[in-house]
C-alpha distance (Angstrom), angle and dihedral (degrees) to the residues before:
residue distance angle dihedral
X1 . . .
X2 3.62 . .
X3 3.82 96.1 .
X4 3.54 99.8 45.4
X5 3.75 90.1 61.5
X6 3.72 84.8 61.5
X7 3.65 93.6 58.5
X8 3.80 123.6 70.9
X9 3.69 115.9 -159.3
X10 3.83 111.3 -104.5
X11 3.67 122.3 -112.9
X12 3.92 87.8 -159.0
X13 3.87 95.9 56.8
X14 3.80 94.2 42.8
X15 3.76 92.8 -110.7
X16 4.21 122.1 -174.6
X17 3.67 107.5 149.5
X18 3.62 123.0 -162.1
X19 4.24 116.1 -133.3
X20 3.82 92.5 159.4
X21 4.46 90.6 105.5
X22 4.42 86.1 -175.5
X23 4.13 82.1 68.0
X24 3.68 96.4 31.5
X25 4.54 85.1 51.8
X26 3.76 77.4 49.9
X27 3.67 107.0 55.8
X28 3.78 96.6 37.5
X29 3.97 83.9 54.6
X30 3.24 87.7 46.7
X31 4.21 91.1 51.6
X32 4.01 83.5 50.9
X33 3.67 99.2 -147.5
X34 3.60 126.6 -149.6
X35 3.64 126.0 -151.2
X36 4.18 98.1 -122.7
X37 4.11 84.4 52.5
X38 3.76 126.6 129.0
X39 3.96 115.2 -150.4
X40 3.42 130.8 -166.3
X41 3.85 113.0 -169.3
X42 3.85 127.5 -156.9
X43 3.30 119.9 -150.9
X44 4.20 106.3 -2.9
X45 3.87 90.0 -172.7
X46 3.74 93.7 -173.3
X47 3.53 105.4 -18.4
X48 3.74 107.3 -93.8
X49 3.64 95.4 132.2
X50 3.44 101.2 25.2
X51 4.17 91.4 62.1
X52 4.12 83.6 61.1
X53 3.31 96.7 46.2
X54 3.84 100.8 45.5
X55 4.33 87.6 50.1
X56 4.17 87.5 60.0
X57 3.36 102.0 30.9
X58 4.14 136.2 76.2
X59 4.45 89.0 -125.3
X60 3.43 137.2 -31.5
X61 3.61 128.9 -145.6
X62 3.46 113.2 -153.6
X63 3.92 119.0 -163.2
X64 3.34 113.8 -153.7
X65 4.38 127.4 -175.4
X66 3.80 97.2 -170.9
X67 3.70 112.5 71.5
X68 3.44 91.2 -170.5
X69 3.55 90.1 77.7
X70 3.84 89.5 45.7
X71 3.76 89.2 96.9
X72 3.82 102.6 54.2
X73 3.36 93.5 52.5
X74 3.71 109.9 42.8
X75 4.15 76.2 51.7
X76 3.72 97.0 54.0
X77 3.61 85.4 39.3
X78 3.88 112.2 34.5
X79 4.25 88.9 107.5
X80 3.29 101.8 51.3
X81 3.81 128.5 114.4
X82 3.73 106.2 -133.7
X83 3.53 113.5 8.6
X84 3.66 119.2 120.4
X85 3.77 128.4 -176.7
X86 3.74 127.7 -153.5
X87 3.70 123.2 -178.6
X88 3.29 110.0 -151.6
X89 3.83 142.8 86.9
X90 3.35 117.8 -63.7
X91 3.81 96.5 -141.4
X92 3.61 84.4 64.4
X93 3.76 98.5 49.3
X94 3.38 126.3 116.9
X95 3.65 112.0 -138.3
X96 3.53 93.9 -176.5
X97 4.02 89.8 72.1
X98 3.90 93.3 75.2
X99 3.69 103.3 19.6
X100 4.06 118.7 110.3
X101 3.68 91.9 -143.3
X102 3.99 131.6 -81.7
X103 3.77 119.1 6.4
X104 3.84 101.0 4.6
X105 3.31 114.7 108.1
X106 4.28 124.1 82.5
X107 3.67 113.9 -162.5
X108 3.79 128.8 -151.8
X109 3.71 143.0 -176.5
X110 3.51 161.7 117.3
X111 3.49 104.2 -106.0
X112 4.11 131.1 -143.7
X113 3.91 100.4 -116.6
X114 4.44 87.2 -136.4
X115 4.24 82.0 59.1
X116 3.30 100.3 40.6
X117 3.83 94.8 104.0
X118 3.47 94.8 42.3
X119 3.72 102.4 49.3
X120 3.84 80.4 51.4
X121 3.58 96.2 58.4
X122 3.69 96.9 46.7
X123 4.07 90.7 51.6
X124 4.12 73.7 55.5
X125 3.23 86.6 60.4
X126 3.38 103.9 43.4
X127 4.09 94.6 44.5
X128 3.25 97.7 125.8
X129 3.88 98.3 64.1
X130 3.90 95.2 41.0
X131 3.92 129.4 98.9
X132 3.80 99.1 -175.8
X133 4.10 130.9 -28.7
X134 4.08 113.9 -149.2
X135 3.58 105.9 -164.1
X136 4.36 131.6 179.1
X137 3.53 94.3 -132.1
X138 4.05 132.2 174.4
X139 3.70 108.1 -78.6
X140 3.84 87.1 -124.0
X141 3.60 99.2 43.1
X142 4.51 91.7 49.3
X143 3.63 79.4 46.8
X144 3.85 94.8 62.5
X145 3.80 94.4 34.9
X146 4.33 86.2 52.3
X147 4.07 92.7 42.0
X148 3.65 130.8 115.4
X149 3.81 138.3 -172.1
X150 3.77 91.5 -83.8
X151 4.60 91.3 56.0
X152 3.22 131.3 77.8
X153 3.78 94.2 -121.5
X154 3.59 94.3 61.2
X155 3.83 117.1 136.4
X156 3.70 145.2 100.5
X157 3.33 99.7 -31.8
X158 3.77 99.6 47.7
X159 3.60 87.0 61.7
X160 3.87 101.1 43.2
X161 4.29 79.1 55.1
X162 3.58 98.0 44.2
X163 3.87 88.4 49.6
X164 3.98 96.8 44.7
X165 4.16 98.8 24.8
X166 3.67 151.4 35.1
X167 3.47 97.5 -129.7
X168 3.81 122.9 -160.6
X169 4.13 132.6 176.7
X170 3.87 97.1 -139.2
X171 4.34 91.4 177.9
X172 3.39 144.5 -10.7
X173 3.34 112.9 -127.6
X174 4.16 125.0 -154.8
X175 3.82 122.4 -127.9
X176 3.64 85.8 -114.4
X177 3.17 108.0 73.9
X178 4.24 97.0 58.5
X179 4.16 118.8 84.0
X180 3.11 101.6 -103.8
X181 3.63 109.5 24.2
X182 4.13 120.0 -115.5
X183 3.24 116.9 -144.7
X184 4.05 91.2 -116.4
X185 3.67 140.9 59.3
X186 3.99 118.9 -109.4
X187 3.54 133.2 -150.4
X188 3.87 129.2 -137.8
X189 3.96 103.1 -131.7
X190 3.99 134.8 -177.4
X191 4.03 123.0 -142.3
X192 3.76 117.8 -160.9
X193 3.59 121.9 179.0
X194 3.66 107.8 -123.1
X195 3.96 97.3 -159.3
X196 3.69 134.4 53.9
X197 3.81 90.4 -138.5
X198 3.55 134.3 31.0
X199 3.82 123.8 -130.6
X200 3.52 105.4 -143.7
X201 3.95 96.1 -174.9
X202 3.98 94.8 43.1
X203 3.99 89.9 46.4
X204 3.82 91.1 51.2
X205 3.95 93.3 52.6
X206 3.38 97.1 44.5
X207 3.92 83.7 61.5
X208 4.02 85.8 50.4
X209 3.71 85.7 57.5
X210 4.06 92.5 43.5
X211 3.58 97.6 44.5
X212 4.28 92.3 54.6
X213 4.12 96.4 38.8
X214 3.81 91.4 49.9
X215 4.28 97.8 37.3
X216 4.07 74.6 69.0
X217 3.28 110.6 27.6
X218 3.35 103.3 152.6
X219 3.83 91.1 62.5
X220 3.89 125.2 90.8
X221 3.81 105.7 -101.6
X222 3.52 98.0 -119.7
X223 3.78 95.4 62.3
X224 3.83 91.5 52.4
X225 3.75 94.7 42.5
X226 3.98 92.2 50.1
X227 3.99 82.1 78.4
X228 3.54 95.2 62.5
X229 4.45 110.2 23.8
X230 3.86 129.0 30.7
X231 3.82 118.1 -95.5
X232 3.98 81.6 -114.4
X233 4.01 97.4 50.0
X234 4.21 88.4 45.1
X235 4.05 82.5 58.6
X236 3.44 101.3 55.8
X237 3.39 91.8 58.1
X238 4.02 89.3 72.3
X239 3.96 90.3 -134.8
X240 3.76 124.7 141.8
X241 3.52 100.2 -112.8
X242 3.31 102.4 -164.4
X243 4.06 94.1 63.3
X244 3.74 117.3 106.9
X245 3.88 117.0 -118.5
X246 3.61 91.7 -102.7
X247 3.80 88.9 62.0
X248 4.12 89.6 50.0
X249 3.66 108.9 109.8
X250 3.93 112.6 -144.7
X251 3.83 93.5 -106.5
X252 3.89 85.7 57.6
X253 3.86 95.3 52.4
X254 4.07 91.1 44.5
X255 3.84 76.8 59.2
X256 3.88 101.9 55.7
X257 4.13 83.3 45.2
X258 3.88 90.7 60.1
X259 3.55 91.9 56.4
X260 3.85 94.5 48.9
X261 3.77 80.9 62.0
X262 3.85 98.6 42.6
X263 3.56 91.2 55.6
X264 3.85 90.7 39.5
C-alpha cells in the first residue's frame, strides 16, 4: 500500500503493525467469526486485520487514537457495509453506543504493550456487554493474565482473570512479525467472561484481599490476614493458613473476600 509507506508507526501510541496476512489469516481463524457478530476493534493501525474481520463479520467498529491514520482507512474503507471508524481513545469509548444490549459485543486488537492494563480494565468494566475480547498482548504480560498458583507469573492479575475470565494463550507470536520490531515476543490470547453477571461489590473485595496478601507476599497468609479477620473467622474458611499468596488458588481468595463482606 502506497499510503502506509507514508506512515511510520508511532513510538508515542505504542504502534507495531502486523503486514505478515499468513499470521493475520491465522488470528482471525483463530477469533472464529460468525456472520451475525458485532466487533469492536482497538487499535486498527492500518487496517490489516480489520479488512478480515469486517468480510466475516456483521460490522466492525474500529477505534482508532491517531488521526493521522484516519485518512487511509476511511479510504480503504469508505465502501464497505458495516465498518465504522471512531477516532478517539479507547479508554474513553463508550461501548454502550453500538452495543445491542448484554453479551453482544466481541472485541479485537493488537494492543500497545504501555495500555495493555488499561484497556484490560475498561473491558472489566464493560463485562457485561462483551462475548469474548482476543487481544496481541506482550508475551510476559498474557503470561501473567493466563497464570496460576503453580507458574511463575502468578500474581494479582492472574487472579482478577481467573475470577472474571476464561483465559486462553491461543499463539505466541515472534517480534518479527510486527512493523517495527519490539524488542519482545507477544502472545495471541482469548478472554471469555465466565459469568452472566458481574458482582461489582464481590469483585472489588476480592481486590481488598489481593492488594494486602501480595503487598507481603513473602509472609504466611495468616499473619497478614490477622490484621483484617479474627483467628476464628480465618478458620472457618478451611484454608491452609500458613501458604503464601502465591500458593492461594482463586477459589481460596474468593473465600477471604466473602468474609470481608460478612463482617461488613
Amino acid at each position: 500500500m502506497k499510503e502506509f509507506k507514508k506512515l511510520s508507526p508511532k513510538k508515542k501510541f505504542g504502534q507495531n503493525f502486523i503486514e505478515d496476512q499468513v499470521l493475520l489469516n491465522e488470528l482471525v481463524d483463530l477469533i472464529e467469526i460468525e456472520k451475525k457478530d458485532i466487533f469492536v476493534e482497538i487499535g486498527p493501525g492500518t487496517g490489516n486485520l480489520t479488512e478480515l474481520i469486517i468480510n466475516k463479520s456483521t460490522s466492525c467498529t474500529s477505534v482508532e487514537i491517531d488521526r493521522n491514520l484516519v485518512p487511509l482507512l476511511e479510504k480503504r474503507f469508505k465502501n464497505i457495509k458495516g465498518f465504522k471508524l471512531i477516532n478517539r481513545d479507547v479508554l474513553s469509548f463508550d461501548i454502550n453506543t453500538i452495543s445491542e444490549g448484554e453479551k453482544s459485543i466481541r472485541i479485537a486488537g493488537n494492543l500497545p504493550y504501555n495500555l495493555s492494563s488499561p484497556i484490560l480494565e475498561w473491558s472489566i468494566k464493560n463485562i457485561n456487554t462483551i462475548i469474548d475480547m482476543h487481544f496481541m498482548l506482550q508475551k510476559e504480560f498474557a503470561e501473567r493474565c493466563a497464570g496460576n498458583e503453580n507458574s511463575k507469573s502468578y500474581g494479582k492479575l492472574s487472579v482478577i482473570c481467573d475470577y472474571l475470565f476464561e483465559v486462553s494463550i491461543l499463539k505466541d507470536v515472534d517480534k518479527s512479525f510486527f512493523i517495527p520490531p519490539p524488542k519482545v515476543d507477544s502472545a495471541f490470547v482469548r478472554f471469555k467472561p465466565k459469568r452472566k453477571t458481574f458482582n461489582e461489590i464481590e469483585f472489588v473485595n476480592l481486590k481488598k484481599i489481593l492488594n494486602l496478601l501480595f503487598n507481603a507476599k513473602r509472609k504466611k497468609i495468616k499473619k497478614t490476614l490477622l490484621s483484617l479477620f479474627s483467628e476464628k473467622d480465618l478458620e472457618s474458611t478451611g484454608i491452609n493458613l500458613n501458604l503464601r499468596p502465591d500458593e492461594l488458588n482463586t477459589a481460596s481468595f474468593i473465600k477471604l473476600s466473602k468474609l470481608i463482606k460478612n463482617n461488613g
